[in-house]
N, C-alpha and C positions, 0 to 999 in steps of 0.2 A: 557536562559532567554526567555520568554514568550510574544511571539509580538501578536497587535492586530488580526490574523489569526488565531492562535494556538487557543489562549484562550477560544473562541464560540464552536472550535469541541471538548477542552479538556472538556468545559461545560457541552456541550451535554453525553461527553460518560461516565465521572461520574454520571448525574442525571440515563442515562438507566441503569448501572450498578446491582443496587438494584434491578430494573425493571426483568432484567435477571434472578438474582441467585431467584428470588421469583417465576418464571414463572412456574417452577417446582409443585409449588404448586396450586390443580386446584382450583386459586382463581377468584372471578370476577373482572372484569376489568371494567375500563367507561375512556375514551377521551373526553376530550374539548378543542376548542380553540379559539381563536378572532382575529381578524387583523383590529385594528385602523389608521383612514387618515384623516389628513386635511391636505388644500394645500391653499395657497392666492399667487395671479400672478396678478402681475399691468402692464400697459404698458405706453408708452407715454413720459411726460419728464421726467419717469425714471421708471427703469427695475427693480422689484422685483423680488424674486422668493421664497416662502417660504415655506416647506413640513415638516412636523410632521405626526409618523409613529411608529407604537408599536406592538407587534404580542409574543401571549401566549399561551403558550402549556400546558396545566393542565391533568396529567395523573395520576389515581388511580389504583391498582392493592396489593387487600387487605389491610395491612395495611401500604403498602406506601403509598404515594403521590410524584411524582415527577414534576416539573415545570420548564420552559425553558423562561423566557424576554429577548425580544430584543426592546430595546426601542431608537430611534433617531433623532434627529432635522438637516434639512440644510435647511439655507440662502444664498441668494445669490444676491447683487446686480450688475446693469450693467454686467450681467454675471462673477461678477469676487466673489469669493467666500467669506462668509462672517463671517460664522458659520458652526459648524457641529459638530457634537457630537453620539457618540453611545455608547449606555450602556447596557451589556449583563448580565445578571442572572439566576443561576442553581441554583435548591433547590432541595435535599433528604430527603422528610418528613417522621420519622416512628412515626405512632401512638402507642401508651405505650396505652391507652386507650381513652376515648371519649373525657376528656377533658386535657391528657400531650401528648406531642411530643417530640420527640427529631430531632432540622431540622440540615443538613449541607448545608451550603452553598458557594459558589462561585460566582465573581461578576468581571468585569473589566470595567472599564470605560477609552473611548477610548473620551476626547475631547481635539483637540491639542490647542483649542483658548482661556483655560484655562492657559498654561505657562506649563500644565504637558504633557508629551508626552503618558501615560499611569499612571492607576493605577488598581493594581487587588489587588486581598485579596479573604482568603477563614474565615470561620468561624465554632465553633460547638455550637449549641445553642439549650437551654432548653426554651418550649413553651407550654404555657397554654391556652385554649381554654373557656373564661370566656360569660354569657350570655345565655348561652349551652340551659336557659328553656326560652327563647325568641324566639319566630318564626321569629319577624321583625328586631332584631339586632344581634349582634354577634361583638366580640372582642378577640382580639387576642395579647395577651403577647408575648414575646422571649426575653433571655437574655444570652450572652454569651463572645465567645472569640475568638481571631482567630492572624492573620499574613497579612498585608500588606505590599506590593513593589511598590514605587513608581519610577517614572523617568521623570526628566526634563531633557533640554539642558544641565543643567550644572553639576547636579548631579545625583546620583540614589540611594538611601538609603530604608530598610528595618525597619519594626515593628511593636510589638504586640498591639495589639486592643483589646479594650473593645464595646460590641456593643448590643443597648439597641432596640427594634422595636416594635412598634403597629398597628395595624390593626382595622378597625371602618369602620363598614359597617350598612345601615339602610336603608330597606324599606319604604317610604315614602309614598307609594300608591302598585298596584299593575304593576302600569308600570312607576314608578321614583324612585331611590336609588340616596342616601348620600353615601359617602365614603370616609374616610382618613385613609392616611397612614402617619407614622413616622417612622423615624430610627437617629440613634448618633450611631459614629465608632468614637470614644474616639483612640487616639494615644497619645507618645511622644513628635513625631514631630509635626503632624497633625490633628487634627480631623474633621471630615466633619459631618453634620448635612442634611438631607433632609425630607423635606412635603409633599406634593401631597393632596391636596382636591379636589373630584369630584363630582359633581352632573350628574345624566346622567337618560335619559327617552326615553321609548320603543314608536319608528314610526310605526313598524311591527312586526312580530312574531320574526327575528332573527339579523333586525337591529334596533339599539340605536342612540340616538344625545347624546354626553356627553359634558360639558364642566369644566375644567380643568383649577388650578392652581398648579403651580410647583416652589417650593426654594430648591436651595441649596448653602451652607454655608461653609466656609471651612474655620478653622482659619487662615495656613500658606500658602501662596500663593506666586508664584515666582514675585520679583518687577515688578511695570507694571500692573500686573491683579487686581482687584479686586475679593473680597472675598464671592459676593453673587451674584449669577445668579439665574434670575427668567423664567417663561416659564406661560403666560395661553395662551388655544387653546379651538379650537370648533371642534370637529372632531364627523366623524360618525368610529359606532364600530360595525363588524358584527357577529358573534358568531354562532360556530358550535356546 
């Protein structure tokens, strides 16, 4: 079984994998990547401490595309801990042509103050690249299938998934972009539902202010929790 350790290096070494057996071919290559942070610290009659933290590794080398998220929240009052959550994602994009893909992906989400002590899942998903003759937008289909494990205190059960995702990005100027993201991971037992809307605008040539709203949703949830956590922040984002 697969603990929150395993999971980020098994991540990484399936997206390079592709990366590898392709390397062979003398294709060209291009890296990117970003490290987003915001942080709020109070003091006085009473101790905050709150830090949000996201870091993306975007590599192309012909017609892959491979990408690494580590995306994470911790709270903390009176130094006693409050929240915390990390959630890791690996993507093997090959393009079929300009505008289908075929993506795999892998994904675990490590928040224990959910009720679940983990949950991963991998997926294989068929993507469409819609917009293709817009300079200032671009949208992004995927629809597919995959395998889920989850694990609370009290149980641990397994199951197939249906899972639907969108991507919506827009040029608002030549230094502000819109952005949203969706996804539905349809299960048996469970399904989880997540958002993300961003607006984000260029202070200098390679840092951003972006601010962010985040839901996620999840039908079955261990007694106790509640089933919708939200997240908005202000953070700066720097970009290689």
């Amino acid at each position: 079984m697969l603990n929150s350790t395993a999971i980020p290096l098994l991540a990484l070494t399936i997206s390079l994998s592709p990366a590898l057996l392709a390397a062979e071919e003398d294709e060209e290559s291009s890296l990117t990547s970003e490290i987003e942070l915001g942080a709020l610290y109070t003091s006085g009659n009473t101790t905050d401490e709150n830090i949000q933290f996201r870091g993306a590794i975007d590599y192309s080398l012909g017609k892959w595309d491979l990408g690494l998220i580590i995306d994470g929240f911790r709270s903390s009052n009176e130094d006693e801990l409050a929240a915390q959550r990390i959630y890791y994602v690996s993507e093997a994009n090959y393009n079929i042509n300009e505008e289908s893909f075929v993506l795999t992906r892998l994904a675990h989400d490590d928040d224990r103050f959910s009720g679940y002590e983990g949950q991963s899942d991998i997926s294989l998903n068929y993507g469409r690249n819609l917009l293709v003759d817009r300079e200032d937008m671009g949208l992004t289909l995927n629809v597919g299938g995959g395998y889920r494990h989850s694990r609370t205190l009290e149980e641990t059960f397994s199951e197939t998934i249906f899972r639907l995702a969108a991507d919506f990005n827009w040029d608002l100027s030549d230094s502000a972009a819109f952005l949203q993201e969706f996804s539905t991971e349809a299960g048996e037992e469970t399904s989880i539902f997540r958002a993300r809307s961003s607006i984000e605008t260029q202070i200098v040539e390679n840092l951003l202010l972006r601010f962010s709203v985040s839901l996620k949703h999840q039908t079955q949830v261990p007694a106790g929790r509640k089933n919708t956590d939200t997240e908005t922040s202000m953070t700066f984002v720097m970009r290689f």
